[in-house]
Biopython code that builds the backbone (N, CA, C, O; Angstrom):
import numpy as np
from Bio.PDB.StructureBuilder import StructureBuilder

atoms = [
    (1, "UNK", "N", (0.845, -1.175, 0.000)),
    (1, "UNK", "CA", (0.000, 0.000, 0.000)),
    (1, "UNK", "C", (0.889, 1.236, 0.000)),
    (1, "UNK", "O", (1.831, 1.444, 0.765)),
    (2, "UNK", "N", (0.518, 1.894, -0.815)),
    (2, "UNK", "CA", (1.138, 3.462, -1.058)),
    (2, "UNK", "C", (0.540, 4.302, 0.238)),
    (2, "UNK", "O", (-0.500, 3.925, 0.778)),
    (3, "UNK", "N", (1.269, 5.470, 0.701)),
    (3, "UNK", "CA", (0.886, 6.265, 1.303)),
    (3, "UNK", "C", (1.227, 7.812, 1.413)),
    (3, "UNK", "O", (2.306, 8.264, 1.797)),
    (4, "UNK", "N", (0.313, 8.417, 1.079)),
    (4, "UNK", "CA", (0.434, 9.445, 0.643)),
    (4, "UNK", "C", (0.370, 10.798, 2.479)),
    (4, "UNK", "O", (-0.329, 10.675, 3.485)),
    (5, "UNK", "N", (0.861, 11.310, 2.314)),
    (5, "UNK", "CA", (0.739, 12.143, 3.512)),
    (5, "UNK", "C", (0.538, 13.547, 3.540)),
    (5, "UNK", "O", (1.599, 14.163, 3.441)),
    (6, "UNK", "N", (-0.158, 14.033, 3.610)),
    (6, "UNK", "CA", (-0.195, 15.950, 3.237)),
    (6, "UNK", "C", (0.417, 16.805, 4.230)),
    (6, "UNK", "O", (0.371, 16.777, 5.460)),
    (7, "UNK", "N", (1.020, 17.597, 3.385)),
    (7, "UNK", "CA", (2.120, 18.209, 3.743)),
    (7, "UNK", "C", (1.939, 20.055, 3.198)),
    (7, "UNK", "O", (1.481, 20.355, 2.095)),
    (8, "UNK", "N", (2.270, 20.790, 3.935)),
    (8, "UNK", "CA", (2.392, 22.352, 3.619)),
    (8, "UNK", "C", (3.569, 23.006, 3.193)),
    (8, "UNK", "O", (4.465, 23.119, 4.029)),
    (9, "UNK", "N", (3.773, 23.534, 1.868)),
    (9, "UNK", "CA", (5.240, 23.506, 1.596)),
    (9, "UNK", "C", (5.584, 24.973, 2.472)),
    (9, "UNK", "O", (4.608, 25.723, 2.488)),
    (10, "UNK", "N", (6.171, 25.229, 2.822)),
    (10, "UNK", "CA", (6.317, 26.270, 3.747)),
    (10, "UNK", "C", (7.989, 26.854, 3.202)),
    (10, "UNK", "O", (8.249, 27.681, 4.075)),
    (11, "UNK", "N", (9.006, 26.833, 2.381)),
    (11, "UNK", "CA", (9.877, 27.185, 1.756)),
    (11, "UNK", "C", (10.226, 26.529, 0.326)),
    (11, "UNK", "O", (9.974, 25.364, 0.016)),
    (12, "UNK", "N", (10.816, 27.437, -0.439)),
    (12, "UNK", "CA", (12.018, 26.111, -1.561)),
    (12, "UNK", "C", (12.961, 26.362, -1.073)),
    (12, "UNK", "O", (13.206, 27.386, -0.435)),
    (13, "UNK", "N", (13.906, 25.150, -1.364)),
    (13, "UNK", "CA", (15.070, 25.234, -0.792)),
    (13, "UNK", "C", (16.499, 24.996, -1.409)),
    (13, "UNK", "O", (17.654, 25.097, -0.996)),
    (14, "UNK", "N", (15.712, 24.530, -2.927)),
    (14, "UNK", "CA", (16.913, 24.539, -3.959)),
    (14, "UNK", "C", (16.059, 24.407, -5.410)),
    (14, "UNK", "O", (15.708, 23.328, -5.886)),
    (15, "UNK", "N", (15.760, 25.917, -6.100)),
    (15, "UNK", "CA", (15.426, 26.181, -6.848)),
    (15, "UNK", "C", (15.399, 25.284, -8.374)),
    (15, "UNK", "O", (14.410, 25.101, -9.085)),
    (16, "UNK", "N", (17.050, 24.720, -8.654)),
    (16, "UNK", "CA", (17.721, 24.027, -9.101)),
    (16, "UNK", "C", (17.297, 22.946, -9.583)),
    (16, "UNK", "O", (17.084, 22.487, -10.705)),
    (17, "UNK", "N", (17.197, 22.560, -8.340)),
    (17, "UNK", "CA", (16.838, 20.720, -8.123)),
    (17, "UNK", "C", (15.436, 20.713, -7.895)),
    (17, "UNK", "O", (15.207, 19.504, -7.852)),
    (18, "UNK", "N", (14.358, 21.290, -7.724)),
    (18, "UNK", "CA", (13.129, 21.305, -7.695)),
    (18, "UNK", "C", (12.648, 20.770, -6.243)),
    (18, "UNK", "O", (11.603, 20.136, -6.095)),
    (19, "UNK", "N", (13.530, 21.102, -5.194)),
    (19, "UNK", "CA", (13.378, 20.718, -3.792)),
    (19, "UNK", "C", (12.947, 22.131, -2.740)),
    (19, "UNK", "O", (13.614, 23.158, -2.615)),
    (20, "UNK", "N", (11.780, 21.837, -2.139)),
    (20, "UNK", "CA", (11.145, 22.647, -1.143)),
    (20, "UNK", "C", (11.264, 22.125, 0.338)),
    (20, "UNK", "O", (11.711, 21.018, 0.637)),
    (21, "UNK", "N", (10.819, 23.041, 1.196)),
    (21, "UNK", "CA", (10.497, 22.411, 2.552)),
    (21, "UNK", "C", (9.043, 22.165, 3.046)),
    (21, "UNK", "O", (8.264, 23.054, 3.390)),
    (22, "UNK", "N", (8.766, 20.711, 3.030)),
    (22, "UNK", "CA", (7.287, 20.607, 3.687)),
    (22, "UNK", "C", (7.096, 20.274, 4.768)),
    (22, "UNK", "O", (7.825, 19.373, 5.182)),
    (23, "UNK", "N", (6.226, 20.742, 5.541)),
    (23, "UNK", "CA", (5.507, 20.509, 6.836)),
    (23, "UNK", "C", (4.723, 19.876, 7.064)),
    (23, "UNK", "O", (3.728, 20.191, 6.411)),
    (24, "UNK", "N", (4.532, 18.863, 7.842)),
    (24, "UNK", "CA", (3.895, 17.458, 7.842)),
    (24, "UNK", "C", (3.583, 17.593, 9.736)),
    (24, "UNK", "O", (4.407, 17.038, 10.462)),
    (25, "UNK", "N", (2.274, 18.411, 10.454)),
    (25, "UNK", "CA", (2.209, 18.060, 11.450)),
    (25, "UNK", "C", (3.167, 18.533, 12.277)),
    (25, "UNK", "O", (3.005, 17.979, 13.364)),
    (26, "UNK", "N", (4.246, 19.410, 12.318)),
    (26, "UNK", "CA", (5.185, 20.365, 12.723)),
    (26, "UNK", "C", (6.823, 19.798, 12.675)),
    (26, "UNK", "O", (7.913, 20.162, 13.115)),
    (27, "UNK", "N", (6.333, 18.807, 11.953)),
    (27, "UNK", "CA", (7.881, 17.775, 11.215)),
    (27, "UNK", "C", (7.998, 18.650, 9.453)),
    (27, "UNK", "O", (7.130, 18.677, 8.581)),
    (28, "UNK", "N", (9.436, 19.288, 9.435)),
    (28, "UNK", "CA", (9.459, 19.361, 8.186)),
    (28, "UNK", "C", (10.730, 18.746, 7.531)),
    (28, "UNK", "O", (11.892, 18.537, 7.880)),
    (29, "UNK", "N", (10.045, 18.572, 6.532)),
    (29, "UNK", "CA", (10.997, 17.493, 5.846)),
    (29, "UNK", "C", (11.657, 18.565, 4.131)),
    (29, "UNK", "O", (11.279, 19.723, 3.957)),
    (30, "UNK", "N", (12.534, 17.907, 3.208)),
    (30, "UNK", "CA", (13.028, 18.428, 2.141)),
    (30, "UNK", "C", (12.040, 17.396, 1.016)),
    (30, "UNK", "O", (12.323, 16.199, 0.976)),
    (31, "UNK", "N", (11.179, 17.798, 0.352)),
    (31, "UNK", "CA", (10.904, 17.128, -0.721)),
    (31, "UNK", "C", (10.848, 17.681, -2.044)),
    (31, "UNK", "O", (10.650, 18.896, -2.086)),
    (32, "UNK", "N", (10.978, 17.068, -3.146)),
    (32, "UNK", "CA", (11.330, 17.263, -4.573)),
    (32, "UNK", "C", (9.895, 17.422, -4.971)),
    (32, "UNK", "O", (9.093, 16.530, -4.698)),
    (33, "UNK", "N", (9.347, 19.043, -5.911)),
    (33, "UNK", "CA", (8.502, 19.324, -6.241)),
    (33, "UNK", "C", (8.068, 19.031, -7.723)),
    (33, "UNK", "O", (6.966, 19.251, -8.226)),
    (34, "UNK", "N", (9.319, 18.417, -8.378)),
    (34, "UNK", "CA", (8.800, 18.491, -9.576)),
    (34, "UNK", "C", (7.487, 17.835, -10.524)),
    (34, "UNK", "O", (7.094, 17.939, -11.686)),
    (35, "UNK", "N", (7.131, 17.201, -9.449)),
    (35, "UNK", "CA", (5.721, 16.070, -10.300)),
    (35, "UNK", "C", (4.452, 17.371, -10.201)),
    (35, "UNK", "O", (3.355, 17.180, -10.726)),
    (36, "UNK", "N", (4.778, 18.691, -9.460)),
    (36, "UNK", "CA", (3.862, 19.451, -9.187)),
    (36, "UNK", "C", (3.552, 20.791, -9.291)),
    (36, "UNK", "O", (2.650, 21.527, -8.893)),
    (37, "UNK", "N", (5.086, 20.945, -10.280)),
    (37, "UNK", "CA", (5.017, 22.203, -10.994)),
    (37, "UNK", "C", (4.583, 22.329, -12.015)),
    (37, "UNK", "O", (5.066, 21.826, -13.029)),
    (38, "UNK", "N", (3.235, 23.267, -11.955)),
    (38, "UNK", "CA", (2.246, 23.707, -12.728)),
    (38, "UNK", "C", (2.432, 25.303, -13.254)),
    (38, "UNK", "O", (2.002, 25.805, -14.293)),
    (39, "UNK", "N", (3.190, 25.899, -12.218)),
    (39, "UNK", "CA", (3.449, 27.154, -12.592)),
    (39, "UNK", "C", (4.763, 27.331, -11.580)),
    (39, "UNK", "O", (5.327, 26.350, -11.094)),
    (40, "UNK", "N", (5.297, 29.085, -11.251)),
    (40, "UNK", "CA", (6.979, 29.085, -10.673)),
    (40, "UNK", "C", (6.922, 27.993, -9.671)),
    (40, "UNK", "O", (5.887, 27.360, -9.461)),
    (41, "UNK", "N", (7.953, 27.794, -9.104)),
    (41, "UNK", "CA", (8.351, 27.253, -8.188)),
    (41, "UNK", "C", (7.857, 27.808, -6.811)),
    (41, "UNK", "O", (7.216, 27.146, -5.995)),
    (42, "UNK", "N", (8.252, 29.144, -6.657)),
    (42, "UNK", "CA", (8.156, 30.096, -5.512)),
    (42, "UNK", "C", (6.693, 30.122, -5.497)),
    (42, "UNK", "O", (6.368, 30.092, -4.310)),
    (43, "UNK", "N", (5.929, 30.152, -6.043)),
    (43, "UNK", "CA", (4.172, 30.338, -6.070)),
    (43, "UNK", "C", (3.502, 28.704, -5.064)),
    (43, "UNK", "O", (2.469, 28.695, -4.395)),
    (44, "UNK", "N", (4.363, 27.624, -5.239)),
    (44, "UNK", "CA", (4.125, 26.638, -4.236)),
    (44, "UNK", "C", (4.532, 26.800, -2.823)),
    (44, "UNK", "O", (4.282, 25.744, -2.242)),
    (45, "UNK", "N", (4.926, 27.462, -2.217)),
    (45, "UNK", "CA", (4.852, 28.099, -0.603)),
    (45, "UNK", "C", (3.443, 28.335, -0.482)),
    (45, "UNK", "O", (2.806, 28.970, -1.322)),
    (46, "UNK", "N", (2.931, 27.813, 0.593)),
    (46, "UNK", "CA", (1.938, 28.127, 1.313)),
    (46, "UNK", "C", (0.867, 26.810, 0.246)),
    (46, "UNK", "O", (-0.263, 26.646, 0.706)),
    (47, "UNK", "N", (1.060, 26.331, -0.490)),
    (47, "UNK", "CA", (0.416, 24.900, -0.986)),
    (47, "UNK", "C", (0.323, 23.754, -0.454)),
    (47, "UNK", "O", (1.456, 23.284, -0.351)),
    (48, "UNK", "N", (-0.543, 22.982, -0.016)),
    (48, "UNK", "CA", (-0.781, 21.756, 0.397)),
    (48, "UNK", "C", (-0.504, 20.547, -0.711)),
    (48, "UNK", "O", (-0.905, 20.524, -1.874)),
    (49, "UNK", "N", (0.048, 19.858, -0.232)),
    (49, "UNK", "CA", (0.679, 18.405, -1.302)),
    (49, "UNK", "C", (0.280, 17.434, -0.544)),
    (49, "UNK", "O", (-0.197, 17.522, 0.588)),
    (50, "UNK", "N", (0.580, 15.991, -1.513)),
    (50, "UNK", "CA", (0.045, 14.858, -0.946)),
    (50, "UNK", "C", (1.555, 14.824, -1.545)),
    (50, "UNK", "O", (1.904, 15.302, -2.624)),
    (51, "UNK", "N", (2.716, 13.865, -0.201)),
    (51, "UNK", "CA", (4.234, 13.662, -0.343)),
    (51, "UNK", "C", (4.019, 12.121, 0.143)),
    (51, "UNK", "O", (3.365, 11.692, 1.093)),
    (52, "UNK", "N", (4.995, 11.259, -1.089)),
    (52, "UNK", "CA", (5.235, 9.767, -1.112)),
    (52, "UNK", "C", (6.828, 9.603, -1.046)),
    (52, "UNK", "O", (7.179, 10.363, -1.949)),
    (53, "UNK", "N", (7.845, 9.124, -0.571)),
    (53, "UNK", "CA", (8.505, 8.855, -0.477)),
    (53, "UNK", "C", (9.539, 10.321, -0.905)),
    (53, "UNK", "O", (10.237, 10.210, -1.913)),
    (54, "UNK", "N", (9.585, 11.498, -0.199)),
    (54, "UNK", "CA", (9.944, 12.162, -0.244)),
    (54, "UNK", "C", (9.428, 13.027, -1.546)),
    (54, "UNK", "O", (10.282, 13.877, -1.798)),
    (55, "UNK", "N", (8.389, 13.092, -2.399)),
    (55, "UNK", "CA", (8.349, 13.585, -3.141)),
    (55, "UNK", "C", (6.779, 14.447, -3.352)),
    (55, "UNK", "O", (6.228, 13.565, -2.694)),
    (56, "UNK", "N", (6.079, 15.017, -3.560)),
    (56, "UNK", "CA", (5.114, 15.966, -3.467)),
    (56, "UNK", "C", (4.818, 15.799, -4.620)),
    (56, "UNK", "O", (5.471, 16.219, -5.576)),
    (57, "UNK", "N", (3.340, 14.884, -4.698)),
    (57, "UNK", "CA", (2.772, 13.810, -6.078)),
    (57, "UNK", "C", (1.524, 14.608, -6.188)),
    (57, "UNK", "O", (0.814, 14.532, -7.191)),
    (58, "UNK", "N", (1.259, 15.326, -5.239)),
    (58, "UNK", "CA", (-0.491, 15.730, -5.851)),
    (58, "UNK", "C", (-0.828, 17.061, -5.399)),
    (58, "UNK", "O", (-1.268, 16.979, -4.252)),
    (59, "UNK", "N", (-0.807, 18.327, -5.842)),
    (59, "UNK", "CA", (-1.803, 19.257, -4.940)),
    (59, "UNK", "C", (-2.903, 18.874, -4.407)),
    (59, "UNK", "O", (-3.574, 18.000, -4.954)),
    (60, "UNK", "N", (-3.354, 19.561, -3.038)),
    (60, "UNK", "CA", (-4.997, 19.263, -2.748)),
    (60, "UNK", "C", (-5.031, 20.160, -1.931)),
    (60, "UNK", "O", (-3.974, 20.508, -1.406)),
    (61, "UNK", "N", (-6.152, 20.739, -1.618)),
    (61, "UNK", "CA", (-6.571, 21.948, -1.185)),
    (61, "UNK", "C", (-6.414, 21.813, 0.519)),
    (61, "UNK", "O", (-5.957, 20.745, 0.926)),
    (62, "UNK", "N", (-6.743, 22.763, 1.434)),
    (62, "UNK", "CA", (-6.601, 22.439, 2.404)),
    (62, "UNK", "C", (-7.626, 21.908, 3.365)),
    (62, "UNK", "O", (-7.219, 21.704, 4.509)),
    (63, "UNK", "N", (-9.120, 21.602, 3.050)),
    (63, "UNK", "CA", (-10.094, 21.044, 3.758)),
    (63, "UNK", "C", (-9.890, 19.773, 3.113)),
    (63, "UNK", "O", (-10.767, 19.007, 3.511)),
    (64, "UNK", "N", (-8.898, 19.052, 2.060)),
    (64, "UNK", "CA", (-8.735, 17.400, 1.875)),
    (64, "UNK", "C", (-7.843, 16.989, 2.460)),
    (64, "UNK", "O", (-7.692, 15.894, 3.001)),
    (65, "UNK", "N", (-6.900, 18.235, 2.358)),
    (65, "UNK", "CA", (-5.376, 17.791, 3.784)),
    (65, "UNK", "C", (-5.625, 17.516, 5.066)),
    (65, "UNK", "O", (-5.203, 16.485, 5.589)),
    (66, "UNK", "N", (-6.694, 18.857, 6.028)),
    (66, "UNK", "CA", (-7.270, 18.285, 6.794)),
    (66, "UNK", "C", (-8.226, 17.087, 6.830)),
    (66, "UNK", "O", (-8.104, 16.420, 7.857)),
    (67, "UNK", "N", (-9.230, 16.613, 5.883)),
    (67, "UNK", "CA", (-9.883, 15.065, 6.176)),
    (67, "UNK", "C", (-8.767, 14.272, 5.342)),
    (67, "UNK", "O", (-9.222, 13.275, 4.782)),
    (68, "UNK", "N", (-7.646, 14.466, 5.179)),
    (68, "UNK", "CA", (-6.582, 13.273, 5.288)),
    (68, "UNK", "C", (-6.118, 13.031, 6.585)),
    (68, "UNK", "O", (-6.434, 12.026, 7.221)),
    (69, "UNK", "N", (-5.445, 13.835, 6.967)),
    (69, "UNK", "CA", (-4.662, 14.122, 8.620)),
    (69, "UNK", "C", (-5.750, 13.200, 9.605)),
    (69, "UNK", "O", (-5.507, 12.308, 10.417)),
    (70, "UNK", "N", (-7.150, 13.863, 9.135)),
    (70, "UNK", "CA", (-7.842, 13.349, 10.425)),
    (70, "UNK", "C", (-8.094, 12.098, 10.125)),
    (70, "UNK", "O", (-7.801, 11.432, 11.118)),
    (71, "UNK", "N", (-8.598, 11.227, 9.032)),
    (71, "UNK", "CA", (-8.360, 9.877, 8.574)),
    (71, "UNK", "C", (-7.068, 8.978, 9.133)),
    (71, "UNK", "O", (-7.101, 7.967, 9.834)),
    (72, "UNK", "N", (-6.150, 9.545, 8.696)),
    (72, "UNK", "CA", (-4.821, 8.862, 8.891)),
    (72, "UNK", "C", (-4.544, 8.782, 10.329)),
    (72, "UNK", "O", (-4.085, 7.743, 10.802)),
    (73, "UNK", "N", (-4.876, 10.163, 11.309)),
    (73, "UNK", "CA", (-4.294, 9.922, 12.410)),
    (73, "UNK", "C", (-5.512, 8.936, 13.170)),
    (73, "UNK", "O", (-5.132, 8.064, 13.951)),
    (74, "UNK", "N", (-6.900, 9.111, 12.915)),
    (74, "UNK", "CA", (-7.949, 7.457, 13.356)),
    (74, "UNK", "C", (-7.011, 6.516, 13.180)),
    (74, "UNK", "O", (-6.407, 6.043, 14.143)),
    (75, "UNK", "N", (-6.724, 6.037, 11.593)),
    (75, "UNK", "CA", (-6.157, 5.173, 11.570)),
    (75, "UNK", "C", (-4.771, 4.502, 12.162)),
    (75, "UNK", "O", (-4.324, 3.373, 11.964)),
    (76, "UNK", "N", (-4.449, 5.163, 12.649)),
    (76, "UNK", "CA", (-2.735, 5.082, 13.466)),
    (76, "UNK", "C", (-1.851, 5.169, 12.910)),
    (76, "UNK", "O", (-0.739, 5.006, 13.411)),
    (77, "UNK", "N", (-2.152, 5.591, 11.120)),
    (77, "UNK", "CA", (-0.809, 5.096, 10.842)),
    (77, "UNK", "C", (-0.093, 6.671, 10.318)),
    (77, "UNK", "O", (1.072, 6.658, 9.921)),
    (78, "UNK", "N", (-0.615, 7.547, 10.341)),
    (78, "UNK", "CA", (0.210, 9.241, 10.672)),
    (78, "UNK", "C", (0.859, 9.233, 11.776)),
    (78, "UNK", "O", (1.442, 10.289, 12.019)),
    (79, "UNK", "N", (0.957, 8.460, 12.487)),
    (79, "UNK", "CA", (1.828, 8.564, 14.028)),
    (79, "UNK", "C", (3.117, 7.838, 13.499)),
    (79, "UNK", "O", (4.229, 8.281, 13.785)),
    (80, "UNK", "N", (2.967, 6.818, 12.794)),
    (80, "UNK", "CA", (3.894, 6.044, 12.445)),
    (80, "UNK", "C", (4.745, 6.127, 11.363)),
    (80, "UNK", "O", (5.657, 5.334, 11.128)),
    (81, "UNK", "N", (4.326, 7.468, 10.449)),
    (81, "UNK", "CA", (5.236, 8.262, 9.607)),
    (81, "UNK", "C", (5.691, 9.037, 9.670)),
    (81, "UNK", "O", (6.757, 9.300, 9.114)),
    (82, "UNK", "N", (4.895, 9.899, 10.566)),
    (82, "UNK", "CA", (5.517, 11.202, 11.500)),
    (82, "UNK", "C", (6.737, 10.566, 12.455)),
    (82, "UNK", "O", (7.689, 11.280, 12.769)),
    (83, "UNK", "N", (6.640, 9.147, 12.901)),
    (83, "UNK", "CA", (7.471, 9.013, 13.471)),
    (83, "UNK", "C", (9.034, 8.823, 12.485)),
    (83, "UNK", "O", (10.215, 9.118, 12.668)),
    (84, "UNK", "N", (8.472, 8.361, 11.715)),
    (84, "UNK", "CA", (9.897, 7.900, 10.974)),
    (84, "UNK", "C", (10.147, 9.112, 10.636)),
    (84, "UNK", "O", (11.214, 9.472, 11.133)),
    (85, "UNK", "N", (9.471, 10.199, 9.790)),
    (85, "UNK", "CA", (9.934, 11.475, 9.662)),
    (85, "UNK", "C", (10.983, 11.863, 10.102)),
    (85, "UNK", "O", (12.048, 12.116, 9.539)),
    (86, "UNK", "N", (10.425, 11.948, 11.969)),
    (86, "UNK", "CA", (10.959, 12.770, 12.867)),
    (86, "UNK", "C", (12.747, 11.769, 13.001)),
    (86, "UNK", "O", (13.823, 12.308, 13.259)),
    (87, "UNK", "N", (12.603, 10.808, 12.827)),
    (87, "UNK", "CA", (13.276, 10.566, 13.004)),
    (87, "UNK", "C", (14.435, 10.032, 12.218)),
    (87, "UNK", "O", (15.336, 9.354, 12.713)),
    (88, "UNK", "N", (14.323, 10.493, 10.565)),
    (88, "UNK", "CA", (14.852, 10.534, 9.250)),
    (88, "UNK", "C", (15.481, 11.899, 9.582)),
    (88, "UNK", "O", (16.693, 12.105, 9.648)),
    (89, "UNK", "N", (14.583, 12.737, 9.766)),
    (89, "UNK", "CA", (15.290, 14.352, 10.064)),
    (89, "UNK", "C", (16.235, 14.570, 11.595)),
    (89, "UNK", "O", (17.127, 15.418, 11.583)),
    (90, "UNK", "N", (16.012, 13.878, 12.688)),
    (90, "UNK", "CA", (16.943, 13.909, 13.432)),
    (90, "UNK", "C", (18.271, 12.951, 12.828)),
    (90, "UNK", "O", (19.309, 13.506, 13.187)),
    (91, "UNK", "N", (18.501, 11.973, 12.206)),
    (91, "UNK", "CA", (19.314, 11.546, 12.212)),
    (91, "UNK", "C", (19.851, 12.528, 10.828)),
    (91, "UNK", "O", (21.070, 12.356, 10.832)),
    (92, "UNK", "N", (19.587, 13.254, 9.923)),
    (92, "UNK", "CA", (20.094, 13.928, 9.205)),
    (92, "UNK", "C", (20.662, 15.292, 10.220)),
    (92, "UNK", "O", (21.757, 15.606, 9.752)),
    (93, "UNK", "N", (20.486, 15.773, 10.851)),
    (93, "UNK", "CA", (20.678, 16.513, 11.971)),
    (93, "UNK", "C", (21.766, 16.141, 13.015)),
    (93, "UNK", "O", (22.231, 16.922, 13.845)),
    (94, "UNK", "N", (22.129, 14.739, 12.843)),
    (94, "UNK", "CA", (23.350, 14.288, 13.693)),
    (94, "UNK", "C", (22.839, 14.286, 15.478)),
    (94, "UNK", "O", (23.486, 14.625, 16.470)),
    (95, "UNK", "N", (21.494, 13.782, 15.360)),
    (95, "UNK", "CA", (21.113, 13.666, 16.758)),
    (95, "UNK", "C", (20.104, 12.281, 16.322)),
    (95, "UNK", "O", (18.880, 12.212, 16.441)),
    (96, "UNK", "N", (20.608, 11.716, 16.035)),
    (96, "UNK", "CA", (20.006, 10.081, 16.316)),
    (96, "UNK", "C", (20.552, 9.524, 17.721)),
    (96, "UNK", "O", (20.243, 8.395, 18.100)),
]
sb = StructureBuilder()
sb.init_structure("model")
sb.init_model(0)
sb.init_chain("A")
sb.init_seg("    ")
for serial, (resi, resn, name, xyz) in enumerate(atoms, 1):
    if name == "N":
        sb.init_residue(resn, " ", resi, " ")
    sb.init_atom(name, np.array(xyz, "f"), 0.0, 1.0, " ", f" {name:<3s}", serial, name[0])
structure = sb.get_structure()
């Protein structure tokens, strides 16, 4: 099963490479925007994405992000990606 997670891009972070910063639940992570540029780059700040394996596969507005979040976290399993998140980004951080 695929899993998709919504996320708020809240910076880019390498214009270049088509990589932003998304916010996932107050975990932010680096993901690659390019499956979702529709127009600049910089115009995706403040956009909601659906992010799969580091990558930001779908726009969706923000009342589907919220009934994702709230779906996923019923289901238990947003705790359990947020966890790995958190803990993909601490160990990139040199605090594993």
């Amino acid at each position: 099963m695929c899993l998709g997670i919504p996320g708020r891009i809240v910076a880019i972070t390498d214009e270049a490479r088509q990589m932003a910063m998304a916010e996932v639940s107050g975990v932010r992570r680096e993901v690659n925007v390019a499956c979702v540029l529709d127009r600049p780059i910089g115009a995706l700040v403040g956009e909601w994405v659906l992010i799969h394996v580091g990558f930001a596969m779908a726009l969706i507005d923000e009342d589907e992000a919220a009934r994702t979040l709230d779906a996923l976290r019923d289901l238990g399993e947003a705790q359990e990606a947020l966890d790995a998140m958190a803990e993909g980004q601490r160990a990139l951080e040199g605090r594993a």
